[in-house]
VOPAGU-2260 file (C-alpha; in pm, 1 decimal, decimal comma):
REM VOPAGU-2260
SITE   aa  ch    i         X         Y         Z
SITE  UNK   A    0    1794,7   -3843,3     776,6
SITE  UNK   A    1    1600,7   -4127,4     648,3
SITE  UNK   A    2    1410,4   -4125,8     938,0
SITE  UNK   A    3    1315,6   -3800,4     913,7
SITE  UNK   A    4    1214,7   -3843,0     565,5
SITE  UNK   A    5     965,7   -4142,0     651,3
SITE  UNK   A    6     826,0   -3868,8     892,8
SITE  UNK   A    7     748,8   -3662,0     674,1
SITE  UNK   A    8     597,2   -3856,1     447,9
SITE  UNK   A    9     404,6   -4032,7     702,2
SITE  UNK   A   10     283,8   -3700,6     853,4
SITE  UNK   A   11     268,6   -3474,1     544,1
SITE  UNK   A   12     119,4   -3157,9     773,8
SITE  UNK   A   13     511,1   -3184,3     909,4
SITE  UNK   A   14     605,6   -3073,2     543,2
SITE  UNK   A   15     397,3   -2830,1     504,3
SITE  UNK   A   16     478,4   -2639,3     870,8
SITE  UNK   A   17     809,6   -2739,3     728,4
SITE  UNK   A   18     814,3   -2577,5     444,7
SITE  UNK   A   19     652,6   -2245,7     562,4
SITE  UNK   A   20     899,5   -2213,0     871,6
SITE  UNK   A   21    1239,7   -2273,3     620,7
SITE  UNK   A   22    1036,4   -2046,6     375,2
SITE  UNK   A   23    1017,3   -1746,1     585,5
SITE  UNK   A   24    1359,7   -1826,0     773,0
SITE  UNK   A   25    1503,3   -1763,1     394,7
SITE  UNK   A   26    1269,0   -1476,0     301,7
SITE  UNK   A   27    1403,5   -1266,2     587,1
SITE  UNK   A   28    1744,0   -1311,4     462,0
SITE  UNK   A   29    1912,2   -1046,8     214,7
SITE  UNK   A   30    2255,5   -1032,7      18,9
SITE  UNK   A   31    2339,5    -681,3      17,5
SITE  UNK   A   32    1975,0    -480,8     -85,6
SITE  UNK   A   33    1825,9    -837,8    -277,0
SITE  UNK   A   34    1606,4   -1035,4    -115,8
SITE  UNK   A   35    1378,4   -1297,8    -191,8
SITE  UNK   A   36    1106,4   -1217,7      -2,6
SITE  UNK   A   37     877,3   -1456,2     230,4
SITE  UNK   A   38     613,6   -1587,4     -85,9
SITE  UNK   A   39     898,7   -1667,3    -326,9
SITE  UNK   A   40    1099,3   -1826,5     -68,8
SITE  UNK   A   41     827,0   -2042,7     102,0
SITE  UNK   A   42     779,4   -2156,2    -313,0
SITE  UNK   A   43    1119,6   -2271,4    -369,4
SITE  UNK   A   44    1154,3   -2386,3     -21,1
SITE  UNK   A   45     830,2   -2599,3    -100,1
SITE  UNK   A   46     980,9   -2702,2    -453,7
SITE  UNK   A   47    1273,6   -2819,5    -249,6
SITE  UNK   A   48    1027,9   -3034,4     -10,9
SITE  UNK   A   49     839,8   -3179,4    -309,5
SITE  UNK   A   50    1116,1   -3393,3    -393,8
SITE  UNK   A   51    1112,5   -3652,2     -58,4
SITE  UNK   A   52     816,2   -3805,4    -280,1
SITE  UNK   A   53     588,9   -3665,9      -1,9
SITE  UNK   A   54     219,0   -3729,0     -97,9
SITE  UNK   A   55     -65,0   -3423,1      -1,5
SITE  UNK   A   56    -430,5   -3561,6      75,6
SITE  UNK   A   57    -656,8   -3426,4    -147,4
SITE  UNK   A   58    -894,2   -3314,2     128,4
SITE  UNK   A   59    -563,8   -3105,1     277,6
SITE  UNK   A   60    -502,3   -2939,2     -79,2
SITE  UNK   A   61    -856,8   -2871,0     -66,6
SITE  UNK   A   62    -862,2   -2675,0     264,9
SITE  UNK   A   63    -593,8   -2498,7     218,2
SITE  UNK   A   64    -701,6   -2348,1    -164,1
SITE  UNK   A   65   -1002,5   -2244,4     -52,3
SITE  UNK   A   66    -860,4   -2081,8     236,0
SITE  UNK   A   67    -629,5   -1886,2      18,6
SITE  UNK   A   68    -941,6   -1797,2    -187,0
SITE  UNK   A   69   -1162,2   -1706,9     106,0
SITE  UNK   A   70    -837,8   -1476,0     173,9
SITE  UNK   A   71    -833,7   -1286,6    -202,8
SITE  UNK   A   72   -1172,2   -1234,0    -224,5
SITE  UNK   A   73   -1251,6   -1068,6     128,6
SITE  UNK   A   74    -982,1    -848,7      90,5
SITE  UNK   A   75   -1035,1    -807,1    -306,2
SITE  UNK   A   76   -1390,8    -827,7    -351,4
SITE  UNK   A   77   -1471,2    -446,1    -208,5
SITE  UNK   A   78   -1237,2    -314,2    -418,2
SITE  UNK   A   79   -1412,7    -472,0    -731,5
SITE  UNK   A   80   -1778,9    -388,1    -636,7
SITE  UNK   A   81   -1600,5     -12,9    -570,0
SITE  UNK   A   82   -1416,0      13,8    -931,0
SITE  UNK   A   83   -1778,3     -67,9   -1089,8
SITE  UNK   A   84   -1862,1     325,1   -1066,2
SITE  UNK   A   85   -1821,2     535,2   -1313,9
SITE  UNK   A   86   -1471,7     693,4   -1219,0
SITE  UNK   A   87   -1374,1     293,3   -1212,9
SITE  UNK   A   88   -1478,4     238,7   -1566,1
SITE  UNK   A   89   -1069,3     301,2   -1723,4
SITE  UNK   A   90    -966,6      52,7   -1490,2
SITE  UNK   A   91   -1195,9    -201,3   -1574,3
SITE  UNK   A   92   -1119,9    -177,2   -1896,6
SITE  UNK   A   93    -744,1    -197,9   -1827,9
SITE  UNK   A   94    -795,5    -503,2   -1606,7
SITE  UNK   A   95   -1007,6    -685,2   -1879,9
SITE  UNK   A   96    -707,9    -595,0   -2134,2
SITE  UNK   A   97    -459,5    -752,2   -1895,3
SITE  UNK   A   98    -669,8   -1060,2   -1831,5
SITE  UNK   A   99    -700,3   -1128,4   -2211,1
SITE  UNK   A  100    -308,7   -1051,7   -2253,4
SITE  UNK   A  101    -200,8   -1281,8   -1961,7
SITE  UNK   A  102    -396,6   -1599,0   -2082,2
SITE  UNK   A  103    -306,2   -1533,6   -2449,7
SITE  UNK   A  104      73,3   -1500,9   -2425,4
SITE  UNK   A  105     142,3   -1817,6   -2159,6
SITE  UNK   A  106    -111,6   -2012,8   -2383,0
SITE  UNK   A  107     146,1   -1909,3   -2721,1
SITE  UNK   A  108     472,1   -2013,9   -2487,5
SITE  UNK   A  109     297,3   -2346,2   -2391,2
SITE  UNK   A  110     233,3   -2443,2   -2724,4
SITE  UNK   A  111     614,6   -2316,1   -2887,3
SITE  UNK   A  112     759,0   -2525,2   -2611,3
SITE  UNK   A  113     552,8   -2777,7   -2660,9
SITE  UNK   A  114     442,2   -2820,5   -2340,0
SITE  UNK   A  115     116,5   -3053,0   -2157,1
SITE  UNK   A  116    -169,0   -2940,0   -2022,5
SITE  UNK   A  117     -59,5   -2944,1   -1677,2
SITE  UNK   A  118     285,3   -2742,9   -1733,6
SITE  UNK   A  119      84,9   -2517,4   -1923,5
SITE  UNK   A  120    -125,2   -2434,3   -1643,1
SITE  UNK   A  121     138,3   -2385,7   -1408,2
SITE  UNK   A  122     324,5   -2188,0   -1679,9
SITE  UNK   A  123      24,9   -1962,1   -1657,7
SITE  UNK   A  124     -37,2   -1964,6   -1269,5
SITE  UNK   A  125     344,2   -1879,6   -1183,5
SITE  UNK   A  126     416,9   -1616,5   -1458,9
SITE  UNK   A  127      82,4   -1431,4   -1360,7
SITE  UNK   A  128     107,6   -1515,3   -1009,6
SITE  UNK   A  129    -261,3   -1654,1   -1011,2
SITE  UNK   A  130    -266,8   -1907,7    -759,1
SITE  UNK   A  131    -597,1   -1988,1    -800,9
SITE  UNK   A  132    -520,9   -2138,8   -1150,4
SITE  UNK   A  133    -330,8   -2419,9   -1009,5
SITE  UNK   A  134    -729,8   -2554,2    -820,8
SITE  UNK   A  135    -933,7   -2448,9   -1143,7
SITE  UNK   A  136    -672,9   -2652,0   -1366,0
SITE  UNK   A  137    -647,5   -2935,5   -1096,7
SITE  UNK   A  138   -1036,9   -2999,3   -1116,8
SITE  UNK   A  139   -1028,5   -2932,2   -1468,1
SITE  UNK   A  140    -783,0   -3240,4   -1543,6
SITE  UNK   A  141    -971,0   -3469,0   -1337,8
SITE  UNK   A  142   -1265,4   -3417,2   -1556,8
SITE  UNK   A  143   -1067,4   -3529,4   -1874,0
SITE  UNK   A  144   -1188,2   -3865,4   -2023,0
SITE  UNK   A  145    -805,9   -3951,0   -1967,4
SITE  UNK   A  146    -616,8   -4234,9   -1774,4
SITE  UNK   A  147    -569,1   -4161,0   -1398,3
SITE  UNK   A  148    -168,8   -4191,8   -1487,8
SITE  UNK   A  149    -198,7   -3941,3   -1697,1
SITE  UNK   A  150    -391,5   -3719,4   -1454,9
SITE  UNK   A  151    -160,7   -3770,1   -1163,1
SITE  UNK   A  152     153,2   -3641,8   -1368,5
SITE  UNK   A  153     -30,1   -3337,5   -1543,0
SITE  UNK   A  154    -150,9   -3255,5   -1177,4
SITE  UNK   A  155     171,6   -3292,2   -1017,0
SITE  UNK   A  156     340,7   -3108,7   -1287,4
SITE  UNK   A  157     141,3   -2793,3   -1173,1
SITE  UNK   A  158     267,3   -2685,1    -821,8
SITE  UNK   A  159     617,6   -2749,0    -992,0
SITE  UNK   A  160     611,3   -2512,9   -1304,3
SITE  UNK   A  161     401,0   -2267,4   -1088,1
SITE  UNK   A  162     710,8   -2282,5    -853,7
SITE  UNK   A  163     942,2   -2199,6   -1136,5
SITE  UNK   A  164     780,0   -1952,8   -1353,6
SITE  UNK   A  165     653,2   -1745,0    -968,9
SITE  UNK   A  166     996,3   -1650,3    -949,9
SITE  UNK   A  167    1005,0   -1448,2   -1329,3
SITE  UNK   A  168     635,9   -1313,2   -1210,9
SITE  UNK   A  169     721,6   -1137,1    -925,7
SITE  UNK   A  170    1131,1   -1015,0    -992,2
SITE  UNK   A  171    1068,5   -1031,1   -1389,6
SITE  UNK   A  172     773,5    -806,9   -1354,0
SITE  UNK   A  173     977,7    -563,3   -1094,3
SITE  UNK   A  174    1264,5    -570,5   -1310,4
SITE  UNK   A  175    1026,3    -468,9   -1640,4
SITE  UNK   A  176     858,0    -189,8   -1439,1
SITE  UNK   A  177    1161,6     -76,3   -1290,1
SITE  UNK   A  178    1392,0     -64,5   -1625,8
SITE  UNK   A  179    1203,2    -197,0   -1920,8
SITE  UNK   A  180     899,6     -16,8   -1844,1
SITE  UNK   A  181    1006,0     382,7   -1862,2
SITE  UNK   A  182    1201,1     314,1   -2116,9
SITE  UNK   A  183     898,1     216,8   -2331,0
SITE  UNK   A  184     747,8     504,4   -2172,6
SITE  UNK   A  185     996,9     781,5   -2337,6
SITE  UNK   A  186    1262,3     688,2   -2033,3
SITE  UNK   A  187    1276,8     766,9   -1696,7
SITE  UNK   A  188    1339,6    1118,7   -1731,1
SITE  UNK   A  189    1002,4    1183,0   -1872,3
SITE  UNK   A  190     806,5     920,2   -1643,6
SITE  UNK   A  191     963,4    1111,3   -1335,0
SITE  UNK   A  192     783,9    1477,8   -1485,3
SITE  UNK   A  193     512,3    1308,6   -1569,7
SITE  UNK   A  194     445,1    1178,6   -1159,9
SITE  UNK   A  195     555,0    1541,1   -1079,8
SITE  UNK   A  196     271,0    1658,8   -1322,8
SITE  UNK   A  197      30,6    1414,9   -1193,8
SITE  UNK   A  198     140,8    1486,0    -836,1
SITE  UNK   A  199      71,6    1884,7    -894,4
SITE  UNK   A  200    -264,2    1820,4   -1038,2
SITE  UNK   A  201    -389,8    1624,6    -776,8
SITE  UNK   A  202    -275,7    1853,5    -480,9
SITE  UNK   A  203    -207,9    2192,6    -650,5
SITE  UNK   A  204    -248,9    2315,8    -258,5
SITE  UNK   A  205     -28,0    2116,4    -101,0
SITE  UNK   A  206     342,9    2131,7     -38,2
SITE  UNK   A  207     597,8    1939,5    -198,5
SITE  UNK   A  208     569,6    1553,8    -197,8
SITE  UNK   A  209     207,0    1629,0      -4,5
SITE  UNK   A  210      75,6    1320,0     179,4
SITE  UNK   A  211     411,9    1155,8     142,9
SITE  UNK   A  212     649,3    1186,7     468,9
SITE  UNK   A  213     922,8     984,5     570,7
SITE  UNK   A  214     866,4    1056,0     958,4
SITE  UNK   A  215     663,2     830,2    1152,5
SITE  UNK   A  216     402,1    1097,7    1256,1
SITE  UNK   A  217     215,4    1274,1     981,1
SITE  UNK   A  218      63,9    1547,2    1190,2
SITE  UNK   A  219     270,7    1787,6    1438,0
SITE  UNK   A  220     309,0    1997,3    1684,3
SITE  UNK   A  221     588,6    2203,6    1682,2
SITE  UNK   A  222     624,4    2608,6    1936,7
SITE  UNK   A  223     691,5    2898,6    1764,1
SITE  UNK   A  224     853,8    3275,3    1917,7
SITE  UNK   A  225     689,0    3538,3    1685,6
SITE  UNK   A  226     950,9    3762,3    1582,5
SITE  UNK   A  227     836,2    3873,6    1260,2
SITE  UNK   A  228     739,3    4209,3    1170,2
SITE  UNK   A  229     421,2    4094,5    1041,0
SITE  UNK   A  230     307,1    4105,9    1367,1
SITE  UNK   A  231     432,7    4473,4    1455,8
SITE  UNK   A  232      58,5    4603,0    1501,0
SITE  UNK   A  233     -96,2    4258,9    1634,3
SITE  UNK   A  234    -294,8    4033,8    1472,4
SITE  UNK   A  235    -578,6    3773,6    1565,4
SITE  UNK   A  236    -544,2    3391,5    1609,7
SITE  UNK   A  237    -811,8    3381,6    1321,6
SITE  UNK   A  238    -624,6    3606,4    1115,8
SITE  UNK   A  239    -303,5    3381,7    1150,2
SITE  UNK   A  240    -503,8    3077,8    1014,5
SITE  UNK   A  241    -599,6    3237,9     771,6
SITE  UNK   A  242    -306,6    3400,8     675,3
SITE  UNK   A  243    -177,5    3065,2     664,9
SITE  UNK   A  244    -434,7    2887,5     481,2
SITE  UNK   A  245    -400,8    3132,5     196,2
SITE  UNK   A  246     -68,8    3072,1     140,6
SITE  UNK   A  247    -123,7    2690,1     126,8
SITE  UNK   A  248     -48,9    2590,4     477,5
SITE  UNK   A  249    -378,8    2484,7     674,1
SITE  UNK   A  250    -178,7    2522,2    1033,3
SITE  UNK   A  251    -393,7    2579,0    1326,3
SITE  UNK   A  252    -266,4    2731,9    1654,7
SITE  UNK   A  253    -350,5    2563,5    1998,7
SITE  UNK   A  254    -170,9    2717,1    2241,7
SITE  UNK   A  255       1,2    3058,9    2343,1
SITE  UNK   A  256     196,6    3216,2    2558,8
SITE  UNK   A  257     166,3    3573,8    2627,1
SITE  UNK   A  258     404,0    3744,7    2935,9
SITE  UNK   A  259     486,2    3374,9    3037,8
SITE  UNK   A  260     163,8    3282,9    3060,0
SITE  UNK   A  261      31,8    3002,4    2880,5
SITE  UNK   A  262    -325,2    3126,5    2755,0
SITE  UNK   A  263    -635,7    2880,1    2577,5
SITE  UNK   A  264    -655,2    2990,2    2180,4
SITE  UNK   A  265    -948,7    3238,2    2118,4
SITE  UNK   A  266   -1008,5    3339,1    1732,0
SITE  UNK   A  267   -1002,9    3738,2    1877,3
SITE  UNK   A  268    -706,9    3706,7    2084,8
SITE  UNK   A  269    -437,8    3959,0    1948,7
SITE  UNK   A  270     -79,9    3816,6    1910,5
SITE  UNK   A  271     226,9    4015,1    1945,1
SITE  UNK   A  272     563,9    3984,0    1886,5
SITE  UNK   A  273     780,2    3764,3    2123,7
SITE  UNK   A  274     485,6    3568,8    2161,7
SITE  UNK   A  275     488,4    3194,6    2187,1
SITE  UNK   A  276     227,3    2989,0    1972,4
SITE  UNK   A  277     202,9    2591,7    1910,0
SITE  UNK   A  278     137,1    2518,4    1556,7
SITE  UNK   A  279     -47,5    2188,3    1442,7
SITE  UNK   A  280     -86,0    2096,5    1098,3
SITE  UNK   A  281      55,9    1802,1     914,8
SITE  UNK   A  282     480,4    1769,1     894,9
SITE  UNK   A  283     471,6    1882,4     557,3
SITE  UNK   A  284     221,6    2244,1     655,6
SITE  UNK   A  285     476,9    2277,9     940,0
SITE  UNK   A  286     825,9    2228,3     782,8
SITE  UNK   A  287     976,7    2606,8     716,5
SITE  UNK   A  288     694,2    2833,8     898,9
SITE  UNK   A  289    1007,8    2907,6    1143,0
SITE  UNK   A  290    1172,0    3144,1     867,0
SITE  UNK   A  291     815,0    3303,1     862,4
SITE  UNK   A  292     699,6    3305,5    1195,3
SITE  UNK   A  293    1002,6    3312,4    1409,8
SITE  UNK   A  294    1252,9    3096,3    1565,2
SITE  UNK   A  295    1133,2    2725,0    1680,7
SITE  UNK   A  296    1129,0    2683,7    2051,9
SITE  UNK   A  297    1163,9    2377,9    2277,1
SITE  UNK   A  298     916,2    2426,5    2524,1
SITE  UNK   A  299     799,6    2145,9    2777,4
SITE  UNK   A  300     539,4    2339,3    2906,1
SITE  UNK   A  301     382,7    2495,1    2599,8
SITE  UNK   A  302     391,3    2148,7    2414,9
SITE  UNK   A  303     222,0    1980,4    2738,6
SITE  UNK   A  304    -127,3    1921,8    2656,0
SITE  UNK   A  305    -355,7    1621,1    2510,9
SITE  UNK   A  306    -383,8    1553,2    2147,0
SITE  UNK   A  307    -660,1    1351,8    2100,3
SITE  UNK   A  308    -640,2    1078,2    1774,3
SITE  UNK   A  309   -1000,3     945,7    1645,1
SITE  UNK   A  310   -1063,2     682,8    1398,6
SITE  UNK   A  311   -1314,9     775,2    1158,4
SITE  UNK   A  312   -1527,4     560,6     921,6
SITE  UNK   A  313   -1707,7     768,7     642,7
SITE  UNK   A  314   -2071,5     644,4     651,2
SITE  UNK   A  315   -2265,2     948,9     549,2
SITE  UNK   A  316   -2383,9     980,5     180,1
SITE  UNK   A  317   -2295,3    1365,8     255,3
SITE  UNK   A  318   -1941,0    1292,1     254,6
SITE  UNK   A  319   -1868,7     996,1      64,7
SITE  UNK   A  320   -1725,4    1060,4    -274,0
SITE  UNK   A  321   -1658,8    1419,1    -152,4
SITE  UNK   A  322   -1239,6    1542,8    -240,3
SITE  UNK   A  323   -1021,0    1615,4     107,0
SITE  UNK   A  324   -1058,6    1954,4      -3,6
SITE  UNK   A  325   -1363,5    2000,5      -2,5
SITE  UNK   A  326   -1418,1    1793,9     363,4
SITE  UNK   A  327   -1118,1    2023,6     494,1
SITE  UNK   A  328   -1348,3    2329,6     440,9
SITE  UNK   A  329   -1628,6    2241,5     651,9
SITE  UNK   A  330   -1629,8    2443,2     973,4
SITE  UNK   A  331   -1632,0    2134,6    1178,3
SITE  UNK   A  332   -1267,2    2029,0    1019,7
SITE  UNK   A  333   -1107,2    2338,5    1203,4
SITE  UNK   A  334    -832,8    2223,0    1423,3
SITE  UNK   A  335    -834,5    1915,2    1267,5
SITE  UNK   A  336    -592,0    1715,0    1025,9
SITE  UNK   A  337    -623,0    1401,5     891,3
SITE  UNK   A  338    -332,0    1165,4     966,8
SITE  UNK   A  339    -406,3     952,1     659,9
SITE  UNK   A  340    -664,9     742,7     509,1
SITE  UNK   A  341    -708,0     361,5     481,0
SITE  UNK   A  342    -936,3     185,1     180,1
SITE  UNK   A  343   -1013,0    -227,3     234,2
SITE  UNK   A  344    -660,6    -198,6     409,8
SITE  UNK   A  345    -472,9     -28,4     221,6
SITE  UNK   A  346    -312,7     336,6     251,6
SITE  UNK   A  347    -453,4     634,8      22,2
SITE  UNK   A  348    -239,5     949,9      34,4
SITE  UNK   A  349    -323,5    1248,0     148,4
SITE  UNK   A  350    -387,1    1461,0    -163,8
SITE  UNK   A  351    -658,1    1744,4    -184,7
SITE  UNK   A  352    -824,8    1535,5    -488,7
SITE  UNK   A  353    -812,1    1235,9    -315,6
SITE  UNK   A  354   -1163,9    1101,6    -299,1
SITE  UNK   A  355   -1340,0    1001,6      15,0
């Protein structure tokens, strides 16, 4: 064991692969629904590691911050530029509120417990879970007209009060959210009609829970035999869609069969009962047209064709800051659905108000 120790001490880069293979070994791990989760774990893991009396090179500490900077802004910085607009102005706001609130309080805990400069900082980098306090404080120190002594223990008191406190700022904050949080907010009860409310006002054309599906596929395809009486004196493909689309279900049909004979869609072509169509829409368009339409069918051959999936990238001032809604209307939407909608990386539902 001793030997091993040396080793890593010797070779600190050991520690820190070390450290970040244990750390996600433990992450992955969960007693009943808890887990720790891969950050926290790699933390304590690395709090754990930190006692050997292993010694990081400055230059190493140095690469890897500013790698983990490099990381948060390229993946933040869009989004900041983005919430300068006008319709980002709340948020701002809210942000600048939250900044102010997150330096005063740790700073007014610091100085109750009565603790240094260097505890303080990590107080404030692990209960906010701002990493990037623990390099700004770090340089900061090092500029003090103090002793080196002194410098080395506020410094090395950082990583280890960051360590701590991370674990409060990540399950402390769930936990307030989770419980504290609607019950501040007139309980959960109320915050629960309040998402409904918000829900209906942003997609007061969509289904229930629009955007939000817990199958793997968004958009369908799902065979249909027309059996109801709707259809007694025929009607056209177009009048189907739009049939549909009135009554808040933008379906499109893409294939029929007609006398068992599978037939390409045509807006004029008349559909009859015992008819076979192929509806495509998105899961939540689809789910219950079969009490409407007729009985669902499992067809191999009717379901056999190509669906083709595009990746689009919105670069047209036409377009951009345009609602779904209003891009769904444009003729050249017809037959298609969007499967969902990604911003810097991250998902956006689905909603009819949801801005491109």
């Amino acid at each position: 064991m001793e030997w091993i120790i040396n080793q890593l001490r010797v070779h600190p880069e050991l520690a820190i692969f070390l450290t970040l293979f244990a750390g996600f070994w433990l992450g992955r791990l969960k007693i009943g629904k808890f887990s720790l989760g891969t950050v926290t774990s790699v933390l304590l893991v690395g709090v754990l590691v930190g006692q050997l009396n292993i010694t990081v090179d400055g230059p190493m500490k140095a690469v890897f911050f500013l790698l983990f900077l490099f990381a948060v802004g390229y993946k933040v910085g869009p989004q900041f530029f983005r919430g300068l607009k006008k319709d980002g102005l709340p948020q701002v706001g809210f942000a600048v509120l939250m900044c102010i609130v997150s330096l005063v309080a740790p700073w007014i805990l610091a100085k109750i417990m009565g603790y240094h400069v260097g505890e303080a900082a990590g107080l404030l980098a692990g209960s906010q879970t701002i990493s990037a306090v623990i390099g700004v404080a770090s340089d900061t120190i090092n500029q003090l007209g103090i002793s080196d002594a002194q410098k080395a223990t506020f410094i090395n008191a950082i990583p280890v009060a960051y360590a701590v406190t991370y674990i409060f700022g990540t399950a402390g904050s769930a936990w307030i959210l989770a419980s504290l949080g609607p019950k501040m907010l007139g309980g959960l009860d109320k915050v629960k009609a309040d998402c409904k409310e918000l829900e209906a006002q942003m997609g007061t054309s969509e289904a229930d829970e629009p955007g939000f599906s817990p199958a793997l596929r968004p958009v369908v395809f799902r065979a249909y035999k027309i059996t109801n009486e709707w259809f007694d004196k025929g009607k056209k493909v177009s009048e189907l869609e739009a049939y549909l689309c009135k009554n808040d279900k933008r379906l499109f049909v893409e294939r029929i069969r007609q006398k068992r004979v599978v037939k390409e869609v045509d807006p004029n072509l008349i559909l009859h009962k015992n008819d076979e169509v192929v509806l495509s829409g998105r899961r939540e368009f689809v789910i219950g047209e079969e009490d409407w339409i007729g009985p669902e069918v499992i067809d191999a051959q009717l379901l056999d064709f190509p669906a083709e999936t595009l990746p689009v990238m919105v670069t047209h001032r036409t377009f951009a800051g345009e609602t779904v809604s209003k891009i769904r209307a444009q003729k050249f939407m017809h037959g298609v659905s969007i499967r969902n909608i990604k911003r810097a990386g991250i998902n956006v539902p689905v909603l009819p108000k949801t801005i491109v």
